[in-house]
C-alpha positions in Angstrom: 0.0 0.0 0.0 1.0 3.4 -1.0 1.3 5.7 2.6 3.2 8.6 4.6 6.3 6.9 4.2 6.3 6.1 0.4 5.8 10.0 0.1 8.4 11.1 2.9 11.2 9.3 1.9 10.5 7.1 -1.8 8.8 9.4 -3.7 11.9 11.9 -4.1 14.1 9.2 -5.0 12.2 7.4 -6.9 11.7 10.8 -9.1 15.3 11.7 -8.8 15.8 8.0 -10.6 13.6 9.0 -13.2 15.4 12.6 -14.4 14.5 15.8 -13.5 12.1 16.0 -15.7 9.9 13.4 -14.4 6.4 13.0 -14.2 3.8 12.1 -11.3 0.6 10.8 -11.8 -1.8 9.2 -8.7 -4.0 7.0 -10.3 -6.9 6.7 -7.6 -9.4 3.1 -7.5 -12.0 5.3 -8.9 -10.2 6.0 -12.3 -9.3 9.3 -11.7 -5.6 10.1 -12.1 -4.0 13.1 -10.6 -0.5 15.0 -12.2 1.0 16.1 -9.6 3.4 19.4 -9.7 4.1 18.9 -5.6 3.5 17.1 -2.5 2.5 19.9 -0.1 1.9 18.1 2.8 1.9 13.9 4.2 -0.1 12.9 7.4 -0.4 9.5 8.4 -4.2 9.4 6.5 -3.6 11.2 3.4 -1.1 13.2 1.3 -2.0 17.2 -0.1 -0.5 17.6 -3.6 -0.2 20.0 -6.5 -1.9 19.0 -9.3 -2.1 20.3 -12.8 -5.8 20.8 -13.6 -7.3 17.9 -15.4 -8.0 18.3 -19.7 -11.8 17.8 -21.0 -11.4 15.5 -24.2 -12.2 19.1 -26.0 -8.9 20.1 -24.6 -9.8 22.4 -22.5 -9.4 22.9 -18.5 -11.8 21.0 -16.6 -14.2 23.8 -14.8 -12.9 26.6 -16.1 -16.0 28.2 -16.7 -17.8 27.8 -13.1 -14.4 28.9 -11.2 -14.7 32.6 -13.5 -18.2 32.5 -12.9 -18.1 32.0 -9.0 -14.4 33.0 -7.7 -14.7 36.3 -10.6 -11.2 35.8 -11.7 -9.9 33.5 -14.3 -9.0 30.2 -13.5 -5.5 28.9 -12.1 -3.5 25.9 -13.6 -2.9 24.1 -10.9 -5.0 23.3 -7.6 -4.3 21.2 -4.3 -6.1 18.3 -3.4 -6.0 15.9 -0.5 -5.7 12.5 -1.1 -6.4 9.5 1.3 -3.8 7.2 1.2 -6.6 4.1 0.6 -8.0 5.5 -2.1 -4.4 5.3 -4.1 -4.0 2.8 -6.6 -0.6 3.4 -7.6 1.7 5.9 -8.7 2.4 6.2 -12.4 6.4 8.3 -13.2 7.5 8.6 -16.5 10.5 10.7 -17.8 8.5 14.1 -19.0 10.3 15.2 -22.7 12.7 17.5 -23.0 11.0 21.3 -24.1 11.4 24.8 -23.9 9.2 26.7 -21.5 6.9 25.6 -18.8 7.0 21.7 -17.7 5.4 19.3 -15.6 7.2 17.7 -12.9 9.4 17.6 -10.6 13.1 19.7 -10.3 
């Protein structure tokens, strides 16, 4: 089972392993997976990440247009989430490609 410790003390070298460049997905039992820009926070029940907002198939961000519509400003491109430890099915890192500009990952 994925918990606190997997986050505290695997996670970073497992990414390290992978390149800088690496990419971190938490695929949940429901069949929702997360990309994750940062681990904010561990507790012994759950883990707070970073995501990167999720795409629609259209390509656009998921709930963009409800955030403008309540919250009055645009949305952002990344939110936190908190993430029971249970509810983790595994976690998915791939090396991320090598590109100018913005990227996802860690480093």
């Amino acid at each position: 089972m994925i918990d606190a410790r997997y986050f505290r003390e695997q996670l970073a070298r497992d990414v390290q392993a992978m390149g800088d460049r690496a990419v971190v997905e938490l695929r949940l039992l429901g069949g929702h997976v997360h990309r994750v820009r940062s681990v904010v926070d561990v507790s012994d029940g759950h883990v707070t990440v970073e995501r990167f907002q999720t795409r629609t198939e259209e390509g656009s961000w998921e709930g963009d247009g409800w955030r403008e519509q309540v919250m009055g400003a645009p949305a952002k491109d990344t939110e936190r989430v908190i993430v029971p430890f249970e509810s983790i099915l595994d976690v998915i890192l791939s090396p991320g490609r090598a590109a100018a500009g913005s990227r996802i990952g860690f480093g």
